[in-house]
C-alpha positions as CSV (number, residue, x, y, z in Angstrom):
1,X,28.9,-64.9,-182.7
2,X,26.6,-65.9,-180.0
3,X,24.3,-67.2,-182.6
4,X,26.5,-68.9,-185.0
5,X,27.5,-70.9,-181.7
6,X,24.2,-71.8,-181.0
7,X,23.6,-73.6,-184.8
8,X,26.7,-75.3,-184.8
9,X,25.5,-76.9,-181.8
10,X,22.5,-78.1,-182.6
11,X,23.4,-79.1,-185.9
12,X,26.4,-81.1,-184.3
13,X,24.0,-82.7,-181.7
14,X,21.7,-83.3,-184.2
15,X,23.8,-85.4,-186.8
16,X,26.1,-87.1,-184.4
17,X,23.6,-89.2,-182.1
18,X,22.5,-91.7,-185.1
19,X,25.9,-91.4,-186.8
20,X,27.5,-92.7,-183.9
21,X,25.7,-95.6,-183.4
22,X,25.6,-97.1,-187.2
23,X,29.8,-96.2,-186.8
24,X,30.1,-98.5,-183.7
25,X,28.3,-101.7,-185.2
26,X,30.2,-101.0,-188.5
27,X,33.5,-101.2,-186.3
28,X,32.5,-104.4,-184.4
29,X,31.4,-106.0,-187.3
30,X,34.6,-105.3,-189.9
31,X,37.2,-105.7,-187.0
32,X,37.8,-109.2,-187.2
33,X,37.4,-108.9,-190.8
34,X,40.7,-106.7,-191.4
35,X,42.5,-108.8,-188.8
36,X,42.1,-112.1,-190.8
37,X,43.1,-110.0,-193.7
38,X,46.7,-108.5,-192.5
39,X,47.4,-111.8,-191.9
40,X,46.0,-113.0,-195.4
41,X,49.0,-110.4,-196.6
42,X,51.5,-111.1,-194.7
43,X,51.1,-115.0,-196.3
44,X,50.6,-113.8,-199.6
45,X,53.9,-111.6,-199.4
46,X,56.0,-114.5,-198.2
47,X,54.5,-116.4,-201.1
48,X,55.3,-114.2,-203.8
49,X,59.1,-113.7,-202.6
50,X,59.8,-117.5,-202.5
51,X,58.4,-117.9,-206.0
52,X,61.1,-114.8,-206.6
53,X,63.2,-116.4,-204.7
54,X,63.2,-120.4,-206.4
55,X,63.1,-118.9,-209.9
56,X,66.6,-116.5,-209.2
57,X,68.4,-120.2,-208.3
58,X,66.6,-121.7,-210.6
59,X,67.8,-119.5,-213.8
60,X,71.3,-120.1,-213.1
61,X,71.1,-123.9,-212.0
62,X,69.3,-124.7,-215.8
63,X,72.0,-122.6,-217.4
64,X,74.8,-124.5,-216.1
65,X,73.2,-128.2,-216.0
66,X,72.0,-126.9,-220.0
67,X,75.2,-125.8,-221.3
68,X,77.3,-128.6,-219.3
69,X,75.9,-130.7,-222.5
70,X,74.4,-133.2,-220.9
71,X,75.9,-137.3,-220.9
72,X,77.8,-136.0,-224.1
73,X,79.8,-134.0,-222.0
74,X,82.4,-135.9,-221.2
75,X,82.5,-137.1,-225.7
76,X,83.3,-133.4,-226.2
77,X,87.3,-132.4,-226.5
78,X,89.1,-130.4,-223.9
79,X,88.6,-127.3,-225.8
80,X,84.6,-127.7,-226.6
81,X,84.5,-128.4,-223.2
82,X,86.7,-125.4,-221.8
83,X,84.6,-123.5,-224.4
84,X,81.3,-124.9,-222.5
85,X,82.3,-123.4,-219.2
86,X,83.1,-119.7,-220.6
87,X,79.9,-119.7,-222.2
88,X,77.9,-120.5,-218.7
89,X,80.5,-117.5,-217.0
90,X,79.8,-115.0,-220.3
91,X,75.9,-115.7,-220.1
92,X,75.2,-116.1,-216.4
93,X,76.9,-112.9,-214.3
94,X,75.9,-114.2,-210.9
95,X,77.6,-117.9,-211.6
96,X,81.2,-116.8,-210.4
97,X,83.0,-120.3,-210.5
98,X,82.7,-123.6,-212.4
99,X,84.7,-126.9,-211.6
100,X,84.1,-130.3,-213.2
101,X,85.1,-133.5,-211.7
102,X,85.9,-137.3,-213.0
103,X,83.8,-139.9,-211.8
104,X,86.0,-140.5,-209.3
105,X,85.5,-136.7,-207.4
106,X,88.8,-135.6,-208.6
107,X,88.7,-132.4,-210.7
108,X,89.7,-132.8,-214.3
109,X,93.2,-130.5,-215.7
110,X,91.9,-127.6,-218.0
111,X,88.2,-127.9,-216.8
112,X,88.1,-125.3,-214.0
113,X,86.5,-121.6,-214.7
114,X,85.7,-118.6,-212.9
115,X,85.3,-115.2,-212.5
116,X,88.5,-113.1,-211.9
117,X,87.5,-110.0,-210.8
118,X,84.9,-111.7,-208.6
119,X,86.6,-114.8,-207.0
120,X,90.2,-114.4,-205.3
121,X,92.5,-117.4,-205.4
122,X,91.9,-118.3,-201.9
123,X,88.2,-118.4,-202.4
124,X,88.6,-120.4,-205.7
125,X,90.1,-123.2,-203.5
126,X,87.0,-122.8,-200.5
127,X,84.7,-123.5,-203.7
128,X,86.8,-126.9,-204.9
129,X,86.7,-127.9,-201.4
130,X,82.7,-127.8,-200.7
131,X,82.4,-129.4,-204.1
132,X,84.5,-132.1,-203.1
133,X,82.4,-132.4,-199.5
134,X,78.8,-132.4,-201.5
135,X,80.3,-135.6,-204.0
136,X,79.7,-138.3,-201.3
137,X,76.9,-140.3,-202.6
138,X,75.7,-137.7,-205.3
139,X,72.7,-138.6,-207.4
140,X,70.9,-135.5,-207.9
141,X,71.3,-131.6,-207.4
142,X,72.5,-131.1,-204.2
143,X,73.5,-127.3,-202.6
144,X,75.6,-126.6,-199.8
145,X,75.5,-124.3,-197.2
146,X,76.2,-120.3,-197.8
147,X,78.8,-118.8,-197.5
148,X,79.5,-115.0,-197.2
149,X,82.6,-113.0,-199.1
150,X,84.0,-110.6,-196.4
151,X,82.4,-107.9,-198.7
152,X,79.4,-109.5,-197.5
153,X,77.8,-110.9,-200.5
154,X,76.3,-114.7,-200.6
155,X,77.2,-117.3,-202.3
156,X,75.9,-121.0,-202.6
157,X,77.7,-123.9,-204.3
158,X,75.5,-126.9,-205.7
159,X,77.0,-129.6,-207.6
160,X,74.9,-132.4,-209.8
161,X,75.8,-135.9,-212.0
162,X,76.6,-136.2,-215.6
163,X,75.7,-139.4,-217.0
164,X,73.8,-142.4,-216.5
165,X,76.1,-144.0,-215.7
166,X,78.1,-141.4,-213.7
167,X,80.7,-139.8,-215.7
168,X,81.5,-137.1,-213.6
169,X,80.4,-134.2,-212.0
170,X,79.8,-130.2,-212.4
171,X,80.2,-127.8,-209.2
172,X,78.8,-124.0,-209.7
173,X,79.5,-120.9,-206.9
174,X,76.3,-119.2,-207.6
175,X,76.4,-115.4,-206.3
176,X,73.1,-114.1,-204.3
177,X,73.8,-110.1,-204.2
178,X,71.0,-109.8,-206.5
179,X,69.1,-111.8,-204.1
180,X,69.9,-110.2,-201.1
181,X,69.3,-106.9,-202.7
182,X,65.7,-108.0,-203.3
183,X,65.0,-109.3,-199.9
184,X,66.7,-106.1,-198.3
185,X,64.3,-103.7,-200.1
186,X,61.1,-105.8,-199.5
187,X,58.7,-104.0,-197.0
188,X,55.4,-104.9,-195.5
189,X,53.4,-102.3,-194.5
190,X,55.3,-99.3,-193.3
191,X,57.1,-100.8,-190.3
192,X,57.3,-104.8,-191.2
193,X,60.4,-106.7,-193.3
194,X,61.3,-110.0,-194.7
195,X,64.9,-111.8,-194.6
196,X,66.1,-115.4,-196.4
197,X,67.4,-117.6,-193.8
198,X,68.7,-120.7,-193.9
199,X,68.5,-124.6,-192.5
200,X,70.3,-123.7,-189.5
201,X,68.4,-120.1,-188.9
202,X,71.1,-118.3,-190.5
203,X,70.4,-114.9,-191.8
204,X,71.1,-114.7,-195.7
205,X,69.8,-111.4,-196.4
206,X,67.2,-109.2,-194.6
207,X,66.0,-106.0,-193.2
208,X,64.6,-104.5,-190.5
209,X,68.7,-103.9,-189.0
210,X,69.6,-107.9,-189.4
211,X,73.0,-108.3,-190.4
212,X,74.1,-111.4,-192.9
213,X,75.1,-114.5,-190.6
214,X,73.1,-113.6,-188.2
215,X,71.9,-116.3,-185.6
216,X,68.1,-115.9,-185.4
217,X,67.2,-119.3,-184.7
218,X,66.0,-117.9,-181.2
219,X,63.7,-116.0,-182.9
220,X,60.0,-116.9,-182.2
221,X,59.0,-117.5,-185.9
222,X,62.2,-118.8,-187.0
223,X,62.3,-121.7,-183.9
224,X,58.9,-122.6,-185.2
225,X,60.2,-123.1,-188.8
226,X,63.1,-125.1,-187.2
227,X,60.7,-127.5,-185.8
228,X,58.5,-128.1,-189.0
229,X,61.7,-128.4,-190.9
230,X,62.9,-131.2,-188.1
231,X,59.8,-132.9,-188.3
232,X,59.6,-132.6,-192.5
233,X,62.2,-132.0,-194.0
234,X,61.6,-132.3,-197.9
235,X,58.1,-130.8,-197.5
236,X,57.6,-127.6,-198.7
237,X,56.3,-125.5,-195.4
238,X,53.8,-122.4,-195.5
239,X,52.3,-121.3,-191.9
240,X,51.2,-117.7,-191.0
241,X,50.0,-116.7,-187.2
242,X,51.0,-114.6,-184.3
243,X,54.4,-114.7,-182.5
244,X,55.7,-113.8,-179.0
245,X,53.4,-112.0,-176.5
246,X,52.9,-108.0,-175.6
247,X,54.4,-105.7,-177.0
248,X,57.0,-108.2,-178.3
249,X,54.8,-110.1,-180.5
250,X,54.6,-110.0,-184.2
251,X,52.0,-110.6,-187.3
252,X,54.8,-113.2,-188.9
253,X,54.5,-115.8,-192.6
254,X,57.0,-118.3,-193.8
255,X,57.7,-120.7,-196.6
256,X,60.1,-122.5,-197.3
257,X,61.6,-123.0,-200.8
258,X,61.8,-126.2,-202.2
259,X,65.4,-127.0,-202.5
260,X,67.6,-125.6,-200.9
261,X,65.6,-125.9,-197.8
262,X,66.0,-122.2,-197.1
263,X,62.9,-119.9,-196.0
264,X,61.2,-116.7,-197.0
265,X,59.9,-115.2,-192.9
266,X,58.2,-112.2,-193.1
267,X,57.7,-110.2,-189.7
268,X,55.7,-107.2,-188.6
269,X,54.7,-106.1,-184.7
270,X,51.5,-107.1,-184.1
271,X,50.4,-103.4,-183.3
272,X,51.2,-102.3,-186.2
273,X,50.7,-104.7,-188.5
274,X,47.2,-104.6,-187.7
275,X,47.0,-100.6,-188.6
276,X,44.6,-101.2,-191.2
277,X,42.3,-101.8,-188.5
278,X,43.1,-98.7,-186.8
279,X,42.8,-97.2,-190.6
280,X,39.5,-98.8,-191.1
281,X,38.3,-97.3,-187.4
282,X,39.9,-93.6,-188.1
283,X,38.0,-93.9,-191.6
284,X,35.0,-94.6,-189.6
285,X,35.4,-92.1,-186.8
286,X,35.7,-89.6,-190.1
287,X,31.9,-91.1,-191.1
288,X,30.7,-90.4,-187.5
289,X,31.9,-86.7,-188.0
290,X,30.7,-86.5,-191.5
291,X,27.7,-84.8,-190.1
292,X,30.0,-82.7,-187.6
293,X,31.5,-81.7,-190.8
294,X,28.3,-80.5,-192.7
295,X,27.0,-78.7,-190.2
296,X,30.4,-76.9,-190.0
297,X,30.4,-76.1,-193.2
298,X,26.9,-75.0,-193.2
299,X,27.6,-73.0,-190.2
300,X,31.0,-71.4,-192.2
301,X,28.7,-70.4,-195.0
302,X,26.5,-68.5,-192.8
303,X,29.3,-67.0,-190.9
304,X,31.7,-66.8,-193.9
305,X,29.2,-63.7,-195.9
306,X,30.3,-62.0,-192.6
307,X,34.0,-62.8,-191.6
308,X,35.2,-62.2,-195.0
309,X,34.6,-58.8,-195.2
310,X,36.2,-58.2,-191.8
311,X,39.6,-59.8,-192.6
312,X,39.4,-57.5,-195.9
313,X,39.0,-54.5,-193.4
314,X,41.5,-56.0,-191.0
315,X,44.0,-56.4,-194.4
316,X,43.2,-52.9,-195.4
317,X,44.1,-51.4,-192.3
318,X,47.2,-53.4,-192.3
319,X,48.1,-51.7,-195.4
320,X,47.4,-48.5,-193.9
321,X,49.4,-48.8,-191.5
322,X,52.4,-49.9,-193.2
323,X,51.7,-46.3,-195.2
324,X,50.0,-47.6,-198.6
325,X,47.6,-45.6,-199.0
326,X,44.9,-45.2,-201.4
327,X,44.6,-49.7,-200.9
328,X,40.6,-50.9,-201.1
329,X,38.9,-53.0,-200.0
330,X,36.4,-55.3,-202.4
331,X,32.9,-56.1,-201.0
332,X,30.2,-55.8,-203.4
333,X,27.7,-56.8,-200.8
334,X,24.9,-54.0,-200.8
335,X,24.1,-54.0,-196.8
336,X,25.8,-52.1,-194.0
337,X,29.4,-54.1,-194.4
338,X,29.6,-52.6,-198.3
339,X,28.6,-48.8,-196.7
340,X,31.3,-49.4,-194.6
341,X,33.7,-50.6,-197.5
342,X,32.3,-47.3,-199.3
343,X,33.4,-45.1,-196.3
344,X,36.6,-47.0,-196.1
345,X,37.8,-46.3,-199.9
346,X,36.9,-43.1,-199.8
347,X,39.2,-42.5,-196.2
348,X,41.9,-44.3,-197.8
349,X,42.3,-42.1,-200.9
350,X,42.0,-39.5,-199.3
351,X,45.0,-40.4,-196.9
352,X,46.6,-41.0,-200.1
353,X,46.1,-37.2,-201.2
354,X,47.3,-36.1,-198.0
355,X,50.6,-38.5,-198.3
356,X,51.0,-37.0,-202.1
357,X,51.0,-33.5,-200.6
358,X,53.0,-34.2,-197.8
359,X,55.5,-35.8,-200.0
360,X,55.7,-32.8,-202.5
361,X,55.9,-30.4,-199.4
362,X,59.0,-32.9,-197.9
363,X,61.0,-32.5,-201.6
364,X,60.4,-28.6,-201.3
365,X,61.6,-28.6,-198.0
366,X,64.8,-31.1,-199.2
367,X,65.2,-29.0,-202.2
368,X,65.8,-26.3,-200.3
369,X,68.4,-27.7,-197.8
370,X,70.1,-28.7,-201.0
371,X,70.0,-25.0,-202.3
372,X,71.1,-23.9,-199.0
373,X,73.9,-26.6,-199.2
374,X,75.3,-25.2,-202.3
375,X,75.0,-22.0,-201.8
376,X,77.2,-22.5,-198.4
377,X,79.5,-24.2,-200.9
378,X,79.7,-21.7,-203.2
379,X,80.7,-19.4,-200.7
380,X,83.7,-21.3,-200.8
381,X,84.5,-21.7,-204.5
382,X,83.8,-18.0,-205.2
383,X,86.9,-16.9,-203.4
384,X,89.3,-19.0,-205.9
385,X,88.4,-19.2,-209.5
386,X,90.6,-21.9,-209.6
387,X,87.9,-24.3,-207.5
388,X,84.7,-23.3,-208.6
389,X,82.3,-25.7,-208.8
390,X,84.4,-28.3,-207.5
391,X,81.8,-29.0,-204.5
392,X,79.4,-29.7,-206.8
393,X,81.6,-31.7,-208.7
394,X,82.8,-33.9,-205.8
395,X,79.5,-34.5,-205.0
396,X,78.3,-35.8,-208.0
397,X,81.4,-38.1,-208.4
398,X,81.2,-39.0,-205.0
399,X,77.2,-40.0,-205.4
400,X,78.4,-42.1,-208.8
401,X,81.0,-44.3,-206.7
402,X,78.4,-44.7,-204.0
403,X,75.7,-45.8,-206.8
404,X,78.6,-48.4,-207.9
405,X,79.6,-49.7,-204.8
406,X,75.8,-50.5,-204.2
407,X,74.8,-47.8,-201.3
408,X,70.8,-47.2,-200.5
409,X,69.3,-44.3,-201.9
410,X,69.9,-42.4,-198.1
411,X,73.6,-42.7,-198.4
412,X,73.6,-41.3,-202.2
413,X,72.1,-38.5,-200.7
414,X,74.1,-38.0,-197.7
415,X,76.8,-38.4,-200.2
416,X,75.3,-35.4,-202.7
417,X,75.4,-33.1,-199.6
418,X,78.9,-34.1,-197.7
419,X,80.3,-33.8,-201.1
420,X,79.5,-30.4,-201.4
421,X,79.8,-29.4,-198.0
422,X,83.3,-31.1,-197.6
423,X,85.4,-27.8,-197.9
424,X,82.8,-25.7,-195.9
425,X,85.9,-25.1,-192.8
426,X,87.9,-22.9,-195.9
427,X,85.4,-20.4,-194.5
428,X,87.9,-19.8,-191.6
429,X,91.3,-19.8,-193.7
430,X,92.2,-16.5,-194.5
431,X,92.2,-15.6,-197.8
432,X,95.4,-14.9,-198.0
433,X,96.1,-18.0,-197.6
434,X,93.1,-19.6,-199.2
435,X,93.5,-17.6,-202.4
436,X,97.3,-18.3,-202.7
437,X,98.6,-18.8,-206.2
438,X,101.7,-20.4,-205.3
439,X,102.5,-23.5,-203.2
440,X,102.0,-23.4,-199.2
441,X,104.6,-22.8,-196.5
442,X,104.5,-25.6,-193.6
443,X,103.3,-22.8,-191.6
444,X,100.6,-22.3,-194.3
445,X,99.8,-25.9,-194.6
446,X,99.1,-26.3,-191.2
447,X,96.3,-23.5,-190.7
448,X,94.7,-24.8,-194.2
449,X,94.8,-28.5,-192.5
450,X,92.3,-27.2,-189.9
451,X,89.6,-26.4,-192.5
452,X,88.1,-30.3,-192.0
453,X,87.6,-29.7,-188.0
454,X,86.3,-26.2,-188.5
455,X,83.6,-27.6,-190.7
456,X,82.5,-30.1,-188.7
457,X,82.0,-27.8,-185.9
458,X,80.4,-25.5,-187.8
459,X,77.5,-28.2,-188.9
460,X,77.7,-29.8,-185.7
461,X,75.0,-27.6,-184.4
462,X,72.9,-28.4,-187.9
463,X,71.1,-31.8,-187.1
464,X,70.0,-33.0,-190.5
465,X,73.5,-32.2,-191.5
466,X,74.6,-34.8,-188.8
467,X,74.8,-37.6,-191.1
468,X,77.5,-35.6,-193.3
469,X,80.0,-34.9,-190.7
470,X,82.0,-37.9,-190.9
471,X,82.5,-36.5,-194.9
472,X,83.3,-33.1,-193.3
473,X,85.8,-33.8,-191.0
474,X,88.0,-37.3,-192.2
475,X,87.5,-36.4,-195.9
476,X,91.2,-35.7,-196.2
477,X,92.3,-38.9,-193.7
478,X,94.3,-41.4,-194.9
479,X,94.1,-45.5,-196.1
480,X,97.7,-45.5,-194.4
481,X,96.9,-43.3,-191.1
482,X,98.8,-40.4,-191.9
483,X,96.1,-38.3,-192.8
484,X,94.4,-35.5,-190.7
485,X,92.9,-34.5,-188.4
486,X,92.7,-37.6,-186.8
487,X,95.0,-40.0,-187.9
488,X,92.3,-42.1,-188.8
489,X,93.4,-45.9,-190.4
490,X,92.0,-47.9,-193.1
491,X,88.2,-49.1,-192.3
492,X,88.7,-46.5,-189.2
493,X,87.8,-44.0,-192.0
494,X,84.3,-43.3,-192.4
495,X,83.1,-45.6,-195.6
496,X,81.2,-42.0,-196.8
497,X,84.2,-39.9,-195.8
498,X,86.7,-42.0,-197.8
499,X,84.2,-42.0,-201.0
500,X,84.3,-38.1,-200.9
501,X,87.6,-38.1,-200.5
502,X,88.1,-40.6,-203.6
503,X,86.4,-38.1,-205.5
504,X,88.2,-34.9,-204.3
505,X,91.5,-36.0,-205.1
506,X,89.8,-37.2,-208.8
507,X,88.3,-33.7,-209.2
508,X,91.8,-32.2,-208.1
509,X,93.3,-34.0,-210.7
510,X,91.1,-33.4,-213.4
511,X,90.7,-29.5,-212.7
512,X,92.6,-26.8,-213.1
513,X,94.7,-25.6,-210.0
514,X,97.3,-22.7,-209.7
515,X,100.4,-25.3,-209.1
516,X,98.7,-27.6,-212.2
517,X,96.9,-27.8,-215.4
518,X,94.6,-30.5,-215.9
519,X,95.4,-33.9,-216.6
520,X,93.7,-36.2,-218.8
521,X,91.4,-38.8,-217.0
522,X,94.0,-41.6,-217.8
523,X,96.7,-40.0,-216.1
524,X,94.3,-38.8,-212.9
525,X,93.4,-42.9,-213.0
526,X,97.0,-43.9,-213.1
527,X,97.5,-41.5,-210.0
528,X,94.7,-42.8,-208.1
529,X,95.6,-46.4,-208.7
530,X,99.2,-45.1,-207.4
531,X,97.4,-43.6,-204.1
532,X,95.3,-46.6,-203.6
533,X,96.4,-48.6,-200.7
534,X,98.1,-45.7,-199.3
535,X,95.8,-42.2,-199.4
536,X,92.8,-43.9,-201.2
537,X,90.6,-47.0,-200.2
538,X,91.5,-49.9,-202.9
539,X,87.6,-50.4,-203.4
540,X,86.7,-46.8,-203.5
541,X,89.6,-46.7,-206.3
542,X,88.2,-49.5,-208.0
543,X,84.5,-48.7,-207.9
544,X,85.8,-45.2,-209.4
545,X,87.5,-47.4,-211.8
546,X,84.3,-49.0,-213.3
547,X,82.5,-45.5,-213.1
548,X,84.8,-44.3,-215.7
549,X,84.9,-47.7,-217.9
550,X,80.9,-47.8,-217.9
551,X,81.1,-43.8,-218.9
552,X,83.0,-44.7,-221.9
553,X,86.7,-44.0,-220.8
554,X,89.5,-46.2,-221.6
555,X,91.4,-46.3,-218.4
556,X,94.4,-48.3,-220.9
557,X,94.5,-46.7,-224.6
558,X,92.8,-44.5,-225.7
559,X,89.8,-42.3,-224.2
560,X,86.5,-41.2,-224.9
561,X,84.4,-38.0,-224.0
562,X,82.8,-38.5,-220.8
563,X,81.2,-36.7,-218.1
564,X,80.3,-37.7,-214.8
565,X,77.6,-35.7,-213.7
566,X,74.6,-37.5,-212.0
């Protein structure tokens, strides 16, 4: 390590000193350069949004003055005429109103269009009346100011001449959402935005958080604008510079459009509209520290031949640890780091062996609690012909409706064994009352209702058995809280201890006792169904349910063969 330190230095010192210095005059020299040229964008912007901005009024002011039909106009009958104005509405969305006038100013019957589901009465009559105010001494296309909808949207109304003499006159509401849309989603740079204002330095549509109507005529930029405008007003006006001071001043363009005298501004602050020149000085600080780079990835290389084989050990270790055994690691290098690859493959398979054995010696050793299990259990069932093999059975069902209801591979187990063991407290019942072939006293029933405590404390003492005492002891509580021994209640129940009981009840109604024969598997379902809620967990009932429907049986109709051993 010491080493690899030492040539990365040198190399660094070595390729930074005259990389430095070109970087430095390359940054003097280009500064003023990209400065000139943020504002040569900003101008150029500004530029291309009023040509966007003319031809959008443009398109819709030829359409109407085209279709208006010229001096004939007038020659035309009511219903040519009427048939004029639809046309312009049809073929022109954003032209929302049309109203023609006599020679006189007044509007002519029959000769007034618009758009219904864009212009409300009330605004209809707005539109006649700035018409009527932009008539005085009309020779040419004139606009008038905007106006805004309350949904917000722009409009403009212009009116022109037909007629040499004048005949009369045509007055359009021309509708600027598309415009403002535009001008909204213009951007400069990342941080900068444009807006349309007007003559009086009235927001028409912009960004950067200005609202339509807004008063910006206080606005560095726009006050500037104002003044050219004062000073020539049917000159067409394109200026670009720096506005306000500090932190406060901005990179800002503007030109004006050519009728109506509205204006394109662009504004962006003035740090960051110069972040191309910041760009163009990181770009250069990455040339300085091109050679920084090299020699790091000359010094890598060296170091890389040695690293890499230590995060394989470090990784193989790790995998170790978390008990895979028998992992390798992959270095085909032939020098000490593969030996000790060698000498690490070898000690992980032969962890590996070991684990194999262990594991065979850990499923003897299991195998043999199970044997032990069901020979306890068969203690049991070899006093009553009636119940043999019903521990085994209830284990097996039980381990089905665990498997069901989605229970890890521990639980199935624990299951297995607290299904088999559940009965393990008829050890101490008498067999006189154990082996009974007719029905119980009270006296009876009580002294057999102890069997569930006397097996737990008899595998209390037993701890891998610990896990299986809750199946033991509350096998035979109840969903309602009238079972016993401990008058247990719904989810109070052991989830494990109400499985096993699920399935002894199932097994004692599909088996053969001395008070019963045994039923079919539809009848034991309809008697489970009728203890669910009650004796039986609902969703121990149902996962039972769809253990017998998946095993072939018909739990409505008729059934099929089926056998529920694991």
């Amino acid at each position: 390590m010491k080493l690899f330190k030492t040539i990365l230095l040198l190399m660094l010192v070595t390729s930074l000193v005259p990389t430095v210095m070109v970087g430095l005059l390359s940054v003097s020299n280009t500064r003023e350069l990209l400065v000139r040229d943020a504002q040569e964008l900003a101008q150029e912007r500004v530029k291309q949004l009023k040509l966007k901005s003319e031809g959008f009024l443009a398109e819709p002011t030829r359409a109407v003055m085209g279709l208006a039909g010229g001096p004939n106009f007038f020659a035309q009958p009511l219903q040519q005429q009427q048939t004029y104005l639809r046309a312009v509405l049809n073929q022109r969305r954003e032209v929302q109103a049309l109203t023609v006038f006599d020679a006189e100013g007044k509007r002519l019957p029959g000769l007034q269009a618009f758009a219904v589901s864009d212009v409300p009465p009330t605004a209809l009559a707005e539109h006649e009346a700035r018409a009527v105010a932009l008539l005085e001494d009309l020779r040419g296309l004139r606009y008038a100011d905007v106006v805004w909808r309350p949904s917000g949207e722009a409009v403009v109304t212009f009116t022109f001449p037909i007629g040499e003499p004048i005949k009369g006159y045509v007055a359009a509401d021309v509708s600027l959402a598309e415009l403002q849309a535009m001008i909204v989603q213009e951007r400069v740079g990342s941080t900068g935005f444009v807006y349309l204002a007007d003559a009086k330095g009235r927001v028409i549509a912009g960004g950067g958080g200005l609202q339509a109507t807004q008063d910006v005529s206080q606005r560095p930029v726009v006050a500037h604008l104002l003044q050219g405008l004062a000073r020539s007003p049917d000159t067409d006006i394109l200026h670009v510079g720096n506005f306000g001071e500090g932190d406060d001043g901005v990179v800002s363009a503007y030109a004006t459009l050519a009728d109506p005298h509205w204006a394109i501004v662009s504004e962006q602050p003035v740090a960051l509209a110069y972040k191309q020149v910041e760009t163009m000085e990181r770009l250069l600080l990455l040339t300085v520290l091109a050679a920084t780079l090299v020699a790091l990835a000359l010094a890598a290389f060296f170091s890389r031949s040695v690293t890499r084989p230590l995060k394989g050990f470090t990784q193989g270790a790790l995998e170790l640890a978390q008990g895979k055994f028998g992992h390798e690691v992959n270095v085909p290098q032939k020098n000490e780091l593969g030996e000790l690859a060698r000498t690490f493959n070898y000690m992980s398979k032969q962890l590996l062996a070991y684990d194999h054995e262990n594991r065979r010696l850990y499923e003897s050793l299991e195998q043999g609690y199970l044997e032990t299990i069901v020979a306890l259990a068969n203690s049991i069932d070899s006093k009553d012909s009636y119940t043999r093999g019903h521990s085994q059975r209830v284990g097996d069902v039980a381990v089905e409706i665990g498997r069901e209801m989605n229970l890890s591979e521990r639980e199935l187990k624990q299951l297995q064994f607290g299904g088999i063991l559940h009965d393990i407290g008829k050890i101490g019942i008498v067999e006189s009352i154990l082996c009974k072939q007719s029905r119980l006293t009270d006296e009876e029933m009580a002294i057999m209702r102890e069997h569930p405590a006397i097996g737990d404390t008899i595998i209390k003492p037993i701890s891998f058995l610990q896990a299986m005492r809750s199946c033991v002891r509350s096998h035979h509580e109840r969903w309602d809280g009238t079972g016993y021994p401990d008058n247990l209640k719904g989810e109070e129940i052991p989830l494990l201890a109400r499985i096993v009981g699920c399935a002894d009840t199932f097994d004692a109604c599909t088996s053969t006792r001395p008070y019963q024969k045994a039923m079919p598997l539809e009848k034991a379902v309809e008697i489970l169904e009728n203890l669910s809620g009650k004796q039986l967990d609902p969703a121990v009932v149902a996962a039972l349910r769809r253990v017998l429907e998946k095993k072939g049986v018909r739990v409505e109709g008729h059934r099929l063969p089926v056998k529920l051993a694991s």
